[in-house]
C-alpha positions as CSV (number, residue, x, y, z in Angstrom):
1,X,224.7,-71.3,143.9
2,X,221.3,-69.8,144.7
3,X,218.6,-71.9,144.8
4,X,215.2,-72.8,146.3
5,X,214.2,-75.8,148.1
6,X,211.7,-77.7,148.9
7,X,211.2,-81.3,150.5
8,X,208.9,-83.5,149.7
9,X,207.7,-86.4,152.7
10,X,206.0,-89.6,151.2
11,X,204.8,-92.0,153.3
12,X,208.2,-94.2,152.6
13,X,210.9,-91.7,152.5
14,X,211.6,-87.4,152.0
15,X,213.1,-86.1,149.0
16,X,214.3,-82.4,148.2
17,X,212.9,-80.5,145.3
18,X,215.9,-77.9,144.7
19,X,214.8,-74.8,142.0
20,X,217.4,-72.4,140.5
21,X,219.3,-71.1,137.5
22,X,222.8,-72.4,135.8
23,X,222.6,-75.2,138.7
24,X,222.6,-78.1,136.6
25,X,226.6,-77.5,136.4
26,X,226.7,-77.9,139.7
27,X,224.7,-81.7,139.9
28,X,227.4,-83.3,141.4
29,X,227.8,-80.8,144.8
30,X,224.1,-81.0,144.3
31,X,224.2,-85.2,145.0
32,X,227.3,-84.3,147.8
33,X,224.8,-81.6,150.0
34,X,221.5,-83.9,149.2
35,X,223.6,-87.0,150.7
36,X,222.9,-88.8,147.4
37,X,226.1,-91.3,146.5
38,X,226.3,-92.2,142.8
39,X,228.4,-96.3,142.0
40,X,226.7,-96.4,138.5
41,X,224.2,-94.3,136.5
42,X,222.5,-94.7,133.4
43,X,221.6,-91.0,131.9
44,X,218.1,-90.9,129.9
45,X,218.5,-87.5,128.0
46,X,215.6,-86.8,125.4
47,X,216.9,-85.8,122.3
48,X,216.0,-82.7,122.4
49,X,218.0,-81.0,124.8
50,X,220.3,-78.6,123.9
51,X,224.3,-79.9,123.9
52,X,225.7,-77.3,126.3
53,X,223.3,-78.7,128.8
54,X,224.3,-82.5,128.3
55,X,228.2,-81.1,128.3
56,X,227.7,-79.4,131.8
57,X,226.0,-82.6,133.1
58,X,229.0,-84.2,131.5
59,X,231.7,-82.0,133.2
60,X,230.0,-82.5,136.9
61,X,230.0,-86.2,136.5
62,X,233.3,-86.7,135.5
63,X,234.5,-88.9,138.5
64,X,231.6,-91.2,138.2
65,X,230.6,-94.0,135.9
66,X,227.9,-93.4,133.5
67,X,226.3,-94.8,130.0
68,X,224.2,-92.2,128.3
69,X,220.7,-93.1,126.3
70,X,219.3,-90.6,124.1
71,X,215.7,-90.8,124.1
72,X,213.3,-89.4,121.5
73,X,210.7,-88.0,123.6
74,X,207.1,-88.2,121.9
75,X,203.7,-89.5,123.8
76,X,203.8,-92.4,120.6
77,X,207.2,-93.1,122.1
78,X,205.7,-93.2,125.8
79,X,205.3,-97.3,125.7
80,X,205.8,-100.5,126.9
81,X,208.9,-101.3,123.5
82,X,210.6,-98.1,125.2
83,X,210.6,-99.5,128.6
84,X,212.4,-103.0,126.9
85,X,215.2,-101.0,125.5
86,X,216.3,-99.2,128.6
87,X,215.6,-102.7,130.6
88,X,218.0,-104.6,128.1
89,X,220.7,-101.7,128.8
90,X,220.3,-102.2,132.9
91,X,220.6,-105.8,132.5
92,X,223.5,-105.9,129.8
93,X,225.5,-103.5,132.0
94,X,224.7,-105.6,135.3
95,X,222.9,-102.8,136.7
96,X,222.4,-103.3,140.9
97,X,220.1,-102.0,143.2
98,X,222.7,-99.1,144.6
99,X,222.9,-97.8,141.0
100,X,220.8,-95.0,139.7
101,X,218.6,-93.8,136.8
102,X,218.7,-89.6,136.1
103,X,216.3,-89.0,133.8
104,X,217.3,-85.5,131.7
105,X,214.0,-84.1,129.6
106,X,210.5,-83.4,130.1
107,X,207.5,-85.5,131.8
108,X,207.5,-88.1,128.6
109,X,211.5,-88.7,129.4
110,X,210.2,-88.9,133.4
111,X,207.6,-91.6,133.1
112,X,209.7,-92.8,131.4
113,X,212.5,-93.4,133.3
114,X,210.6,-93.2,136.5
115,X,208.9,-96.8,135.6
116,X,211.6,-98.4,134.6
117,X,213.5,-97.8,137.5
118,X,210.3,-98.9,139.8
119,X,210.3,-102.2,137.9
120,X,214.0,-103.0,137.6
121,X,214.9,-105.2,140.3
122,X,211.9,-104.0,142.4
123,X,213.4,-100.5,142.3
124,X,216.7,-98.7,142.2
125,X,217.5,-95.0,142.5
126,X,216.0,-92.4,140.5
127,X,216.6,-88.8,140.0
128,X,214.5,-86.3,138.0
129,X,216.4,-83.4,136.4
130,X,213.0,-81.7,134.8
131,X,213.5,-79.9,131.2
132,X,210.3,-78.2,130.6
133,X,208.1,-75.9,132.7
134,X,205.2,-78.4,132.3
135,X,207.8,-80.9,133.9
136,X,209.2,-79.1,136.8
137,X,205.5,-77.5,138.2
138,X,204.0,-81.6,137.8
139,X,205.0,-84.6,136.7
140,X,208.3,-84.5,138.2
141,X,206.8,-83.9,141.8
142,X,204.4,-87.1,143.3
143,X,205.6,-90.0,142.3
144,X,203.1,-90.8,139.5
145,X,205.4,-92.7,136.5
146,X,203.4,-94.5,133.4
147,X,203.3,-95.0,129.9
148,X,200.4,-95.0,127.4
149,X,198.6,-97.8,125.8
150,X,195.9,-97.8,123.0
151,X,193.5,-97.9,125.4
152,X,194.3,-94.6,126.9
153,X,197.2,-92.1,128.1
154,X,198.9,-93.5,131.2
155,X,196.8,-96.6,131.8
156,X,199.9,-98.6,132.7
157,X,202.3,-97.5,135.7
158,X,203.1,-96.8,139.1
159,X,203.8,-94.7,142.1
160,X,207.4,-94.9,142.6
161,X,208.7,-90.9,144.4
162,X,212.5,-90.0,143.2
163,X,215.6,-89.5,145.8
164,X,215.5,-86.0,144.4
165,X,214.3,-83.6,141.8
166,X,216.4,-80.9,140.4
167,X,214.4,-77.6,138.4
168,X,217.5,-75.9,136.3
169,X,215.2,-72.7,135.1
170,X,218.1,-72.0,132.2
171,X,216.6,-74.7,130.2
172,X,213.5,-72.8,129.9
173,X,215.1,-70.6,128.1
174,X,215.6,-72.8,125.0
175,X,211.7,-73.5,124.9
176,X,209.5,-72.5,122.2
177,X,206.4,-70.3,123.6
178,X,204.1,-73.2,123.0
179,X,205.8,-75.4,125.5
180,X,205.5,-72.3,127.7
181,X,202.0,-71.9,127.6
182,X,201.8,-76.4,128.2
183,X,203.4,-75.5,131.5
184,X,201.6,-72.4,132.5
185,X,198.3,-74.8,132.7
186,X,199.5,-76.8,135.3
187,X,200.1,-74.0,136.9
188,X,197.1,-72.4,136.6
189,X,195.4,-75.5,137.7
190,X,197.3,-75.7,140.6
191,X,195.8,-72.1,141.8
192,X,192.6,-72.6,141.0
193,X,192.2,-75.8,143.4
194,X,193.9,-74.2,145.9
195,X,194.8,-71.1,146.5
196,X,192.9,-67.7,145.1
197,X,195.7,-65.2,146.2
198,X,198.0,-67.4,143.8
199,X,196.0,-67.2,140.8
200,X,195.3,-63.1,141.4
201,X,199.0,-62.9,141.7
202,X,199.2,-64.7,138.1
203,X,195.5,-62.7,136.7
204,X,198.1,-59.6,137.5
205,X,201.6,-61.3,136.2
206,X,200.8,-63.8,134.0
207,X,202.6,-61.6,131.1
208,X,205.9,-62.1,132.8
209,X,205.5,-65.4,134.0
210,X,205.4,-66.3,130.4
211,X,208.0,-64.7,129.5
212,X,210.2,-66.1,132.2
213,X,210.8,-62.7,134.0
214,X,212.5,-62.9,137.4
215,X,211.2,-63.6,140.2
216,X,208.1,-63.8,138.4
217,X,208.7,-67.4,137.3
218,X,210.9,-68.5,140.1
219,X,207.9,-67.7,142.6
220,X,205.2,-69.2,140.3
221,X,207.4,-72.9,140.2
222,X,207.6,-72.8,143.9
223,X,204.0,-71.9,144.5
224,X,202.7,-74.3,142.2
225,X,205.5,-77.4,143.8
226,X,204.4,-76.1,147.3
227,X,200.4,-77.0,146.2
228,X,201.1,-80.6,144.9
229,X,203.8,-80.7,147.7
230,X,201.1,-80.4,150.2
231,X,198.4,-82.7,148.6
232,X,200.5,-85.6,147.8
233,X,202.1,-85.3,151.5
234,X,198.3,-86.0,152.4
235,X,197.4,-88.3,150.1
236,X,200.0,-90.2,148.0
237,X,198.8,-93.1,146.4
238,X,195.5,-90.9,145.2
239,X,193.0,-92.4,147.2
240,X,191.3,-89.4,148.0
241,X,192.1,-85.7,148.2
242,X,194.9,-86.0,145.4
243,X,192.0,-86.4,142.9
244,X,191.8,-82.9,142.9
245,X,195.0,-82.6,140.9
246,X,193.2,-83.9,137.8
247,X,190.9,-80.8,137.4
248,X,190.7,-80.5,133.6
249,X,192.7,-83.5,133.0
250,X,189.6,-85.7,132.1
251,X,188.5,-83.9,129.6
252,X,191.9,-83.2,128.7
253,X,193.3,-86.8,128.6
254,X,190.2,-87.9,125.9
255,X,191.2,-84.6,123.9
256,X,194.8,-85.8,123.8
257,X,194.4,-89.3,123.0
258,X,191.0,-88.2,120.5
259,X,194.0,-86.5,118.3
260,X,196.0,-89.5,118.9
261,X,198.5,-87.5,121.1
262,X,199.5,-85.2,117.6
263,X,201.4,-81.9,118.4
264,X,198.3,-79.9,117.4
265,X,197.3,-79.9,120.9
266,X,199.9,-80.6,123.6
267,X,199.2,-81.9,127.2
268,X,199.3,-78.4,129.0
269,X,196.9,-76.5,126.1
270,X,194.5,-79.7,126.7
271,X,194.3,-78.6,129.9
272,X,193.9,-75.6,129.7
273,X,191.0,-76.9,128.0
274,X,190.0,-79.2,130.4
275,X,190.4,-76.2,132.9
276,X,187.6,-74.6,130.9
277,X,185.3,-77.4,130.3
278,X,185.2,-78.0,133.6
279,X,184.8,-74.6,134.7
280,X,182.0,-74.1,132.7
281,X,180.6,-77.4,133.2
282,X,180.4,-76.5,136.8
283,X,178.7,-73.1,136.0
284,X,176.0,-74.8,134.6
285,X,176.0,-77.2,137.2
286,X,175.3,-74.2,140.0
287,X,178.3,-75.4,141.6
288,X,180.4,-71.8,140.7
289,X,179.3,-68.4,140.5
290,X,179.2,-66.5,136.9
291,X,181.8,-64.0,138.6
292,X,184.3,-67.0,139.5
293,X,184.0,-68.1,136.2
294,X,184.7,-64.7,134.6
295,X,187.6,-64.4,136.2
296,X,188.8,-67.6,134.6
297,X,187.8,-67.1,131.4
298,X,189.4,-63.3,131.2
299,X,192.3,-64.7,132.4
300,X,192.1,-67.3,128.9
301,X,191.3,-64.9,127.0
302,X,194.0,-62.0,128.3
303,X,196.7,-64.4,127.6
304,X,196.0,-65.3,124.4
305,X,195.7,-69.1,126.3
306,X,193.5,-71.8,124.0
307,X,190.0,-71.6,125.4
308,X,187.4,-72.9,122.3
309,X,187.1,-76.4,122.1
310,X,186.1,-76.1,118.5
311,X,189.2,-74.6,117.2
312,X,190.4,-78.2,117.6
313,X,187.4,-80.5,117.6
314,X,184.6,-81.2,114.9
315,X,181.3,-82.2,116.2
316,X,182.0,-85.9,114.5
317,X,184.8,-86.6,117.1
318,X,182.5,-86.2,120.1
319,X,181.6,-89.6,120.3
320,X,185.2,-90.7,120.6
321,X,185.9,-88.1,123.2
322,X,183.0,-88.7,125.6
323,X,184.8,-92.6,124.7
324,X,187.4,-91.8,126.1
325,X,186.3,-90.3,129.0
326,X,184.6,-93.6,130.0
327,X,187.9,-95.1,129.8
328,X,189.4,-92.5,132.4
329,X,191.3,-94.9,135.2
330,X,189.4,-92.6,137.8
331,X,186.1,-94.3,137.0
332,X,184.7,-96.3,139.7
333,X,181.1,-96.8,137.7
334,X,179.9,-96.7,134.8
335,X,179.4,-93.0,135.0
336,X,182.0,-90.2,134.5
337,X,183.8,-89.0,137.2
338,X,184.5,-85.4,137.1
339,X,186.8,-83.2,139.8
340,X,185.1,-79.6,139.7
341,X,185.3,-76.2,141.4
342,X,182.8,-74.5,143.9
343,X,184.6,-71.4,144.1
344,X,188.4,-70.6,143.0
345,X,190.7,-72.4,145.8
346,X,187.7,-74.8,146.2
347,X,187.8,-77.7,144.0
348,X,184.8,-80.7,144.5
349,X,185.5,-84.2,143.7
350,X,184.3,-87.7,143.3
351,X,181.1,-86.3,141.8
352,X,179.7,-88.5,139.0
353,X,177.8,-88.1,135.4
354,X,176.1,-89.6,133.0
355,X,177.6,-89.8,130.1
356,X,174.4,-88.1,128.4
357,X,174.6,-84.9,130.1
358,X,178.1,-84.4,129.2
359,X,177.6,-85.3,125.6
360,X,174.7,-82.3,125.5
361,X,177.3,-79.9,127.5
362,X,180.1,-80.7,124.8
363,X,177.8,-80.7,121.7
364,X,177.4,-77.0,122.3
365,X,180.6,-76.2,123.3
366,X,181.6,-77.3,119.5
367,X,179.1,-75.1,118.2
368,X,179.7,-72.2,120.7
């Protein structure tokens, strides 16, 4: 079994990040090596995942006890009536505080899961078996769990870290390109906060990456986990430096929720939005050179990745956008606060707007 690993240290307790292919097969050796003892499990497996996957997972948990709950994984789905259903199945079963969550699917299945087990009983075991590529480079790694609200995308939650996170790469495989390309913006975001050798390595590879050619896509999941690895080791609870992980995601949260989460736009191509507002926002703010924000917009346009905000947005829906952005949970004022880039590997945060100025900056960029 060949695999990659990498260990996370919150402030409370460690917990491995282990990356391979086929491993999933192998979950319960997995638990054995990783010291993780399963009495009772309750199995959250979106909907979507393939059978032969949920057969293997199946097969290695043979010996233990375990109820299955098939979720259907949508951001509309990604709310409080959720939560009650998979509470009601914990407490029917008698559920204890030794027995475990695994959560099977993408980062809507991991909030998911992740929250309830935070709030059951003040916390039982969860483990994070990550589906998608968005999934295994993000939401799976941190601790951040939530669900959505009218109000906003992921206004309701918690910080609650998994005893461990397993990245089975053969589930890829059965993604359509789209979800590809969701994932490939975290990734993207990742280099551009912190690391400029990483990003020229994807500007050069980016083509296999997205195709999942090996190592290509092995090294670009460990790069990208090794970044948020060594912010949220600094700052866990995001009261300072981990702020730089939501470059983009401002603009990219009010996009999502201004469509009211619909599959025209999914979470990773609103970044990859975001990533280009805020880029470009930042150019005009004299805060990054015109060659540094070539470089990003090249690499957009190269890849065929969505970079024109009008392709999804009419001029009519910028008032509910920049609405949205006032609602952002990382507003201390009454202004908008923005995490922006200097240079690439040199992110900025904590640096405030108007709501004005950025109601000019998007007006054009829906006629642009």
């Amino acid at each position: 079994m060949k695999t990659i690993k990498l260990v996370v240290k919150s402030n409370k307790h460690k917990y491995p990040i282990i990356i391979g292919s086929d491993i999933i097969k192998n979950l319960s050796k997995i638990l054995r090596l990783n010291k993780i003892k399963l009495n009772k499990s309750l199995i959250i497996i979106d909907q979507n995942i393939p059978k032969k996957f949920i057969d293997k997972i199946k097969r290695s948990l043979n010996k233990n006890k375990f109820l299955i709950y098939y979720f259907k994984a949508n951001e509309k789905n990604k709310n409080q009536l959720s939560i009650n259903k998979i509470l009601q199945i914990l407490l029917k079963n008698n559920f204890n505080r030794n027995d475990t969550i695994i959560s099977i699917g993408g980062g809507i299945t991991g909030d998911i899961s992740g929250f309830t087990a935070s709030i059951f009983k003040r916390g039982i075991k969860f483990i994070n078996v990550p589906s998608t590529l968005l999934a295994q480079v993000d939401s799976s790694i941190g601790g951040k769990t939530g669900i959505n609200s009218k109000y906003g995308k992921n206004m309701i939650g918690s910080f609650y870290q998994p005893s461990l996170v397993i990245s089975d790469i053969d589930f890829l495989k059965t993604l359509p390109k789209k979800e590809i390309i969701c994932g490939y913006g975290e990734i993207l975001k990742h280099s551009l906060i912190s690391n400029k050798k990483f990003f020229l390595f994807l500007n050069k590879n980016a083509f296999k990456v997205l195709n999942l050619k090996e190592p290509y896509i092995e090294k670009a999941i460990f790069n990208s986990c090794l970044i948020k690895k060594k912010v949220i080791e600094k700052d866990e609870r995001e009261k300072d430096l981990r702020k730089i992980l939501n470059f983009g995601h401002t603009f990219a949260h009010a996009f999502e929720a201004t469509l009211g989460y619909s599959k025209k736009l999914n979470h990773g191509e609103a970044v990859i939005l975001g990533i280009m507002c805020a880029s470009k926002f930042s150019l005009k703010n004299k805060l990054l050179s015109t060659k540094n924000f070539n470089l990003i917009k090249n690499h957009l346009i190269e890849n065929k990745l969505p970079f024109k905000l009008k392709k999804y947005f009419s001029n009519k829906l910028l008032k509910k956008i920049i609405s949205f952005m006032e609602k952002d949970k990382k507003n201390n004022t009454k202004k908008i606060s923005l995490v922006l880039i200097k240079k690439i590997g040199e992110p900025i945060y904590n640096i405030n707007f108007e709501n004005k100025k950025l109601i000019l900056f998007l007006k054009k960029e829906l006629i642009d």
